[in-house]
N, C-alpha and C positions, 0 to 999 in steps of 0.2 A: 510307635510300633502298631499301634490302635490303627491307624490310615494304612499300612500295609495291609491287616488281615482282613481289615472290610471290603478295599479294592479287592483282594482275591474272593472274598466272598462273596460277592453280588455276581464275578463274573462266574463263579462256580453253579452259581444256581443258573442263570441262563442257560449255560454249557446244559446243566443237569437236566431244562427243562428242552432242548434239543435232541438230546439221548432220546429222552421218553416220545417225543416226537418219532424220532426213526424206530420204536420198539415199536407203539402204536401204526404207524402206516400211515396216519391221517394224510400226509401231503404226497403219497405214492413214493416209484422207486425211483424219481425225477428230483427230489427234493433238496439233496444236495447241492445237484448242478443247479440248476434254477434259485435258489437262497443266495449264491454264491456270484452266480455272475449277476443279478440285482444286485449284490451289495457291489461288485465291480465295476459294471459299467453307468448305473444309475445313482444307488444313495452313496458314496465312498467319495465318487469327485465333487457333489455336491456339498457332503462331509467338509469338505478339503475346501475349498472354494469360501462355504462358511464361516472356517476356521479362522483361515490366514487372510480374509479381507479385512477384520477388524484387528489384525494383529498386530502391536508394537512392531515395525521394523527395525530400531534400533535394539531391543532387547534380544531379536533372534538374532541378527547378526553380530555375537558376541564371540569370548572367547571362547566361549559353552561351544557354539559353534566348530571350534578350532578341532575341542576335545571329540566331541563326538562323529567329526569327518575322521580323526584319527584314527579311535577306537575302533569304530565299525569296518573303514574300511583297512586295516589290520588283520582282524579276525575274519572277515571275508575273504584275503589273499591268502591269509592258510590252511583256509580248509580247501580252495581250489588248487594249493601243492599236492594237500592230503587226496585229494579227489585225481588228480595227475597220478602222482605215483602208485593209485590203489586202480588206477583206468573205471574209473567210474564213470558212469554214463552224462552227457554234456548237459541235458536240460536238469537232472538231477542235482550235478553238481553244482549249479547256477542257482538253484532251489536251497541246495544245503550251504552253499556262502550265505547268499540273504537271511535262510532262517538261523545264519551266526552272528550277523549282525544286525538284523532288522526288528528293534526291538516294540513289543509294544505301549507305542507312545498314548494312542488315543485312549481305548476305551481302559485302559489299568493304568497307565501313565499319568494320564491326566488326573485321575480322582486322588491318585497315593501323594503326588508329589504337592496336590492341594493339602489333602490332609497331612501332610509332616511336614510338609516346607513353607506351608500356610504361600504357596507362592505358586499357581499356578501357570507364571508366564516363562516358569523353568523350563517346561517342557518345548515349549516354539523354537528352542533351534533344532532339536532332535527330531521335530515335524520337518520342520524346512530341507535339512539334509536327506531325511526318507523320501519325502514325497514330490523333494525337488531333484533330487541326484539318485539315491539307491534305487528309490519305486521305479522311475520310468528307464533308467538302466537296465536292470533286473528284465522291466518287461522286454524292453526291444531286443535283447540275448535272446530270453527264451522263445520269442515270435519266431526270429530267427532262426534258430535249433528246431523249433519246432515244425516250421514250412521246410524246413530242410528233409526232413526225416519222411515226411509225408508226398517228396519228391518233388516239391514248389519252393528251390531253392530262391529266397529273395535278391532284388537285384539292389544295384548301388544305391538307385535312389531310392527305393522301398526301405531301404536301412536308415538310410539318413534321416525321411520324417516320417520314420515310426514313431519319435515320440509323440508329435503335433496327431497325431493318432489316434493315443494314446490320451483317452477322456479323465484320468487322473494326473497327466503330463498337463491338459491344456486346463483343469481347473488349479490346478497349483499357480501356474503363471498368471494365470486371470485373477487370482486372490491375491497375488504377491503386488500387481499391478495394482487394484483397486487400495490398497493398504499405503502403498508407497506415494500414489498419488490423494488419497485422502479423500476417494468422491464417494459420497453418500448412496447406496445404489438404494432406489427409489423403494418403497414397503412393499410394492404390489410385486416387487421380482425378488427381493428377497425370502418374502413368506414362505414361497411354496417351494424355495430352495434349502430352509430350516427345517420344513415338513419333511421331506423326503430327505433332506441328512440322516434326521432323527430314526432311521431305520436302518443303516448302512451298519451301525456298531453290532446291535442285534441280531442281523438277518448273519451275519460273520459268524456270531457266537452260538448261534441255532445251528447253521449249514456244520458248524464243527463238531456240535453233538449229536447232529444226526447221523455222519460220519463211523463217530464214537461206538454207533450202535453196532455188534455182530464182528467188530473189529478186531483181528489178532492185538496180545500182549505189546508193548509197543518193545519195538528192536529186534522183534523176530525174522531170521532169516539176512539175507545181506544186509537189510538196511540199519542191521547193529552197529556195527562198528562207524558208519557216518553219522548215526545217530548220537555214541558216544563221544565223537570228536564236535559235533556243533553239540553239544550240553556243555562239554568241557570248555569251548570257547567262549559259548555265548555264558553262561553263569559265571566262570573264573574268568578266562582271559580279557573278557570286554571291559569288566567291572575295574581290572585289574589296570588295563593300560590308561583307560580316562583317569583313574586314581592319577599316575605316575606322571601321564599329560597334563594333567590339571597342578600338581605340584611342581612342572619347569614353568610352566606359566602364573607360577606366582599363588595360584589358587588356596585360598585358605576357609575356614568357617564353613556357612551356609555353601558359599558358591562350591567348595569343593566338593562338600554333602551333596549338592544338587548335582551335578554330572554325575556322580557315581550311583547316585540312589535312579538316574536315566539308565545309564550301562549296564546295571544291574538285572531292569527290566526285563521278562521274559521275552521267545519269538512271537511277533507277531501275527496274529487271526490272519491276518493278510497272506499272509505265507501264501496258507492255505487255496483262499480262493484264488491266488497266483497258480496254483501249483492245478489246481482244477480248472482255471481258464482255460490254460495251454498244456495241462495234461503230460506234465512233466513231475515226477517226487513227488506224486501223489500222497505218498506212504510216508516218506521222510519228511514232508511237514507237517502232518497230520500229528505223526510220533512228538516232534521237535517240540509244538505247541505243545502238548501235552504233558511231558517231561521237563523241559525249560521252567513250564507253569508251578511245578512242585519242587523243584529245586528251589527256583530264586527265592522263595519264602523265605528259609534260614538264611538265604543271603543277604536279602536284603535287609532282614531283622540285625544280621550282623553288622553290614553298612552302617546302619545307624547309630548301632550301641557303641561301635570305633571311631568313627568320624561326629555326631552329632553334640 
C-alpha cells in the first residue's frame, strides 16, 4: 500500500507545482498549449520509443495483454452508447471513451506496480495496447472530427495514414521494431532520445496544473454527468472486468494482482494534452484526470488488501 501513496504523491506535487506555475504567470497565457503539445509531439514519442525498444516482447504479449484490450476497450464502447443516447458532442465523446479507459500506465503506473508488485514489466502490455492501438486510434477520430468541424472534411487517404502521422503512432512501431529485432541503437542516438523523454512525464503533469489554476469545481455544468459515467467506469468498471477476464483465463496470485492493480490505474495525463491538441473535451479530461486521480486511491488500496 506504501507504493500506491508515494506514486500518488510525487505526482501530487508536480500537479501542485503546475497550479502554482499558472497562479504565478511565469510562463504566460500560452503555457498550457505549449507544455502540452512539447510533451505531444516531442518528449512523449520519444518517451515511447525509449520504452519499448528495450522491452521484453514476450512479456508484453501475454495474457495481461488479452485482459487489458478487453477491459479498456469495454468500458470505452459504453461510454460512447452513453454519449449516443445523451447526443454528446463527437470529439468530446471520443475524449470521454479514452479518458474511460486510458489509464495511466507511465508516470503512476510504472512506479506503483514497481513498488507492490516488485515487478515492473507488469505494466508493458498496458503500454503496448495504449500506445500501439488506443493512442493512435483515439488520435486519428479526433483529427478527423476535428478537420471536420473546422470545414476540412479529411479525405480517404488522409484517414488511412493518419496514423504514420501521428509521431506517437510511428515511435511506438519504431520501438516495438528495435525490441523485436534486438539491434543495439548505437549511444550517440540514444542519449539524446532519453534526454528529451525525460521531460515528456513532467511537462504533462505541469501543463495539467497549470490548467488546474482559476478552474471551475470539476463537473460543473454539462460536463457532470459524462464526467460521472467515465469515473464510474474507469474506477469500478475497468477494475472490475480485468478482475473477471483475468479469472476465465485462468489468472491466479501476483498475475491476477497485476492486471487489476493496471485497471484500477486512474485516466491518463495524456487525455489531456489529447484533448488540447485537437481541441476537443477540453473540460472533460481535465475533470476525469483530476477526479479518477482521487478516487482510485481507496481502490486501489482495496485491490490489494483483496487480491494480494
Amino acid at each position: 500500500m506504501s507504493g500506491v501513496l508515494q506514486g500518488f504523491l510525487v505526482l501530487a506535487v508536480v500537479v501542485a507545482v503546475g497550479w502554482g506555475i499558472g497562479r504565478t504567470g511565469i510562463l504566460g497565457p500560452t503555457a498550457v498549449e505549449v507544455l502540452s503539445r512539447t510533451a505531444f509531439f516531442v518528449a512523449t514519442p520519444a518517451l515511447l520509443f525509449s520504452t519499448l525498444s528495450t522491452a521484453d516482447v514476450h512479456a508484453v504479449f501475454s495474457g495481461a495483454l488479452t485482459v487489458t484490450a478487453v477491459s479498456s476497450g469495454a468500458v470505452c464502447v459504453l461510454y460512447l452508447v452513453f454519449a449516443m443516447v445523451r447526443r454528446r458532442p463527437a470529439g468530446e465523446s471520443v475524449v470521454g471513451a479514452m479518458s474511460s479507459g486510458y489509464v495511466n500506465a507511465g508516470n503512476l503506473g510504472l512506479p506503483i506496480v514497481t513498488y507492490v508488485l516488485k515487478d515492473p514489466t507488469a505494466i508493458a502490455p498496458v503500454l503496448l495496447f495504449q500506445l500501439a492501438v488506443l493512442g493512435p486510434l483515439g488520435a486519428t477520430v479526433l483529427d478527423a472530427v476535428t478537420r471536420r468541424e473546422e470545414g476540412r472534411p479529411p479525405s480517404l487517404w488522409r484517414t488511412v495514414v493518419a496514423p504514420v502521422r501521428n509521431p506517437i503512432f510511428v515511435a511506438t512501431v519504431a520501438g516495438l521494431v528495435v525490441a523485436a529485432t534486438g539491434w543495439q541503437v548505437p549511444e550517440v542516438v540514444i542519449a539524446p532520445v532519453h534526454l528529451i523523454a525525460g521531460i515528456a512525464v513532467p511537462a504533462m503533469l505541469l501543463a495539467f496544473g497549470v490548467s488546474l489554476h482559476g478552474a471551475a469545481r470539476p463537473g460543473q455544468g454539462e460536463v457532470g454527468p459524462p464526467l460521472v459515467v467515465v469515473s464510474a467506469l474507469k474506477n469500478v468498471g475497468q477494475p472490475a472486468i480485468a478482475v473477471a477476464v483475468g479469472l476465465l483465463l485462468g489468472m491466479t496470485g501476483p498475475r491476477l494482482l497485476a492486471v487489476a492493480i493496471c485497471a484500477a490505474l486512474p485516466t491518463a495525463q495524456n487525455m489531456f494534452a489529447y484533448a488540447v491538441r485537437y481541441r476537443q473535451g477540453v473540460t472533460l479530461a481535465r475533470d476525469a484526470g483530476l477526479v479518477t486521480t482521487v478516487i482510485s486511491v481507496p481502490v486501489m488500496i482495496g485491490v490489494v488488501a483483496l487480491l494480494a
